[in-house]
C-alpha positions as CSV (number, residue, x, y, z in Angstrom):
1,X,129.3,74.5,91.0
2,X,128.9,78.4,90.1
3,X,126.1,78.1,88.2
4,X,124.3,76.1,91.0
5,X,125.2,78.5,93.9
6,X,124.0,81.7,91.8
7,X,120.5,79.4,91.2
8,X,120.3,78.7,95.0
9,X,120.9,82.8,95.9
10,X,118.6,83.6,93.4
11,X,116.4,81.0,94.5
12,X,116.5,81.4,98.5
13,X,116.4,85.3,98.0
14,X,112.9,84.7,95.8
15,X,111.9,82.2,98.8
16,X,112.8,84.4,101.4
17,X,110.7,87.5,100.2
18,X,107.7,85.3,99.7
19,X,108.4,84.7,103.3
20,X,108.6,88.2,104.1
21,X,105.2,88.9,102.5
22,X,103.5,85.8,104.8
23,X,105.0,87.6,107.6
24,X,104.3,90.8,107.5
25,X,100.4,90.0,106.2
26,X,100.4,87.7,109.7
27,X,102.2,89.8,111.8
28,X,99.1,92.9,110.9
29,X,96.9,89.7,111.5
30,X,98.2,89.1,114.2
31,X,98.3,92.5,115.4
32,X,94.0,93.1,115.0
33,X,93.5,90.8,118.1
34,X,91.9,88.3,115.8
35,X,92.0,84.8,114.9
36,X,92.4,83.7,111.5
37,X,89.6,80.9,110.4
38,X,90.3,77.8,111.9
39,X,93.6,79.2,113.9
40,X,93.7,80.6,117.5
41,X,95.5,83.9,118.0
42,X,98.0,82.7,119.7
43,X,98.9,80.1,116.6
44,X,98.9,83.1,114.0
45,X,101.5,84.5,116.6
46,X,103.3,81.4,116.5
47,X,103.4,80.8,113.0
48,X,103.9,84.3,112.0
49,X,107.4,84.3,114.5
50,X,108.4,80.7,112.6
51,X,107.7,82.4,109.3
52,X,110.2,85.4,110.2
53,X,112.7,83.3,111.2
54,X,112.3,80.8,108.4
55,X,112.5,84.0,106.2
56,X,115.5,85.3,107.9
57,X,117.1,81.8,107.5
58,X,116.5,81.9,103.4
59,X,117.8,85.7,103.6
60,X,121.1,84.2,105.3
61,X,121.4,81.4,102.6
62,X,120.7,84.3,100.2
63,X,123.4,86.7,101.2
64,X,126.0,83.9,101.9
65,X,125.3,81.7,98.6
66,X,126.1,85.2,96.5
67,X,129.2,86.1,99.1
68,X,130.5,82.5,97.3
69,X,129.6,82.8,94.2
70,X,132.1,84.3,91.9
71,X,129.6,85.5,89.2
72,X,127.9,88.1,91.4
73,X,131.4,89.4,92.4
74,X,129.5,90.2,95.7
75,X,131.9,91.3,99.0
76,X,131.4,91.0,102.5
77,X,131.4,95.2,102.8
78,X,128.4,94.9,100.2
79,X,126.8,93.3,103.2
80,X,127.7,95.7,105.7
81,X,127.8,99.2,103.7
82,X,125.0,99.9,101.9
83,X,125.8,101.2,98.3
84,X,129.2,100.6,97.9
85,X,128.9,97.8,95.6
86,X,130.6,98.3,92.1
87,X,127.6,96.3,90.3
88,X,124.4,98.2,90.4
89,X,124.8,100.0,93.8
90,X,121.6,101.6,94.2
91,X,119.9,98.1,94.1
92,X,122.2,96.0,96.3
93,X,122.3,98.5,99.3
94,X,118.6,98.5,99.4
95,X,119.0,95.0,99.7
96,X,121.8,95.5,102.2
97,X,119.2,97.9,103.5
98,X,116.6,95.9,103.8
99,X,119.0,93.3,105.5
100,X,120.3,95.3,108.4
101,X,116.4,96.1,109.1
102,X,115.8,92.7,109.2
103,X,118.7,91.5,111.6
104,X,117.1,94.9,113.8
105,X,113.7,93.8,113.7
106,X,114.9,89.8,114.4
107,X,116.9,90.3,117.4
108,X,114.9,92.6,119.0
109,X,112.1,89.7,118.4
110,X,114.3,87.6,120.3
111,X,115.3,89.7,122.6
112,X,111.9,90.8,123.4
113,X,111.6,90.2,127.2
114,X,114.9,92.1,128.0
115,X,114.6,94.8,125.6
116,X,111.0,95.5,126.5
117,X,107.8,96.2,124.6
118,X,108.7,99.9,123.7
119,X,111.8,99.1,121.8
120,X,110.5,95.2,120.3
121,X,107.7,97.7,118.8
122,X,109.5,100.7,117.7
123,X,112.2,98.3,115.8
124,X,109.3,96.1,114.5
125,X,107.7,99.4,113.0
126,X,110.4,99.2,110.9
127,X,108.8,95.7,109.1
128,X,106.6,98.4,106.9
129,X,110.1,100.4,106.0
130,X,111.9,96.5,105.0
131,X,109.4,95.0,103.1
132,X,108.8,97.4,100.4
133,X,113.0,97.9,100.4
134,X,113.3,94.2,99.9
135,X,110.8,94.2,97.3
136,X,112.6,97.2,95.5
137,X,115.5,95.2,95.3
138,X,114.1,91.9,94.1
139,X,112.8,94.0,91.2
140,X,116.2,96.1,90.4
141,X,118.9,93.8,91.1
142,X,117.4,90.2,90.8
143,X,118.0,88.2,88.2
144,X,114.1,87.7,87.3
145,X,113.2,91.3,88.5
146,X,111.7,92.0,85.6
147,X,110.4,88.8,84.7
148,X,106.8,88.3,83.9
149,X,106.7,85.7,86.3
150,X,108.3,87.6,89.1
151,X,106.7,90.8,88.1
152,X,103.1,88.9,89.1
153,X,104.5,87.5,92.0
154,X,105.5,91.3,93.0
155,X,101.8,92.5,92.2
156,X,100.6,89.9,94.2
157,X,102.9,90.4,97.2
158,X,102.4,94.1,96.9
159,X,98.7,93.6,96.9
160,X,98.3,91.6,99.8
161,X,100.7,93.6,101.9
162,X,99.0,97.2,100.5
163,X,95.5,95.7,101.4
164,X,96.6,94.1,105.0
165,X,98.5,97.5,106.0
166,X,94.7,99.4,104.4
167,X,93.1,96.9,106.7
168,X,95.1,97.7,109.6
169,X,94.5,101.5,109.5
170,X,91.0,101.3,108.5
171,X,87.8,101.6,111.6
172,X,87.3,98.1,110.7
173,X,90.2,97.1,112.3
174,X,89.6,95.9,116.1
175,X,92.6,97.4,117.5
176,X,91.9,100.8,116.2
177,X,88.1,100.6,116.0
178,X,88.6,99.9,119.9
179,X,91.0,103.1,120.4
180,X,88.4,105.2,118.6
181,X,85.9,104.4,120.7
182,X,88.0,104.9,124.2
183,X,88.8,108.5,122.3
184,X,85.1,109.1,121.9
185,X,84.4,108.1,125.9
């Protein structure tokens, strides 16, 4: 039973930053005021909310699967306090890190109607602060981090995020193409 829960943390946590990745590339997507080919806008917004919260899900089974497993030797104030933890501290409270940024960034996605646009996008600003966190502690604490495998899944994560986020703050970008030219008029 030990050995299966550590293979399902390591697994789901693996699952949920390949999630991650989808989401933040869609939620940039998203953000350019265009449709992906074949998709509507308002379907990349939909997907890229169900792909959050499918991520957030996997994160969940993540955290709880290593709370219950007794090889990680991983507490409940590991999941609260970043960099406490006895193994490898540094590591785990990124990922603690990157976990309290991704409950913040979550519920104020929920709560978006009552907490207003202002805070939903100052929180969700944070997304470009988690992901790179996350990754960071895939790489130093996971059990594969230095994997070959997982090392080209990290390159290509990394280079799809980098070039959506290069995208994003490039004149080619609708959104800020747009801004330019209201700044020009």
């Amino acid at each position: 039973m030990d050995e299966a829960l550590w293979a399902f943390g390591r697994g789901s946590g693996v699952i949920s930053l390949a999630l991650l990745t989808v989401g933040v590339v869609l939620g940039i997507v998203n953000r350019s005021g265009r449709p992906l080919p074949g998709m509507p806008r308002f379907a990349v917004a939909l997907v890229h909310r169900n792909v959050a919260l499918l991520a957030s899900a996997f994160l969940v089974l993540h955290v709880a699967t290593l709370i219950f497993d007794p090889f990680s030797k991983f507490t409940l104030v590991d999941v609260v306090v970043p960099f406490v933890g006895s193994v490898k501290p540094l590591w785990l409270g990124l990922g603690t890190v990157a976990t309290d940024l991704v409950i913040a960034i979550v519920v104020t996605g929920l709560l978006r109607r009552r907490v207003g646009v202002r805070v939903f996008r100052f929180v969700h600003w944070f997304t470009y602060a988690m992901w790179p966190v996350a990754l960071l502690h895939a790489i130093g604490d996971g059990t594969d981090g230095l994997s070959a495998w997982f090392l080209v899944f990290a390159v290509v994560s990394t280079a799809l995020v980098v070039g959506a986020v290069f995208w994003r703050i490039s004149a080619r970008f609708e959104e800020t193409a747009r801004a330019r030219q209201e700044t020009l008029s």
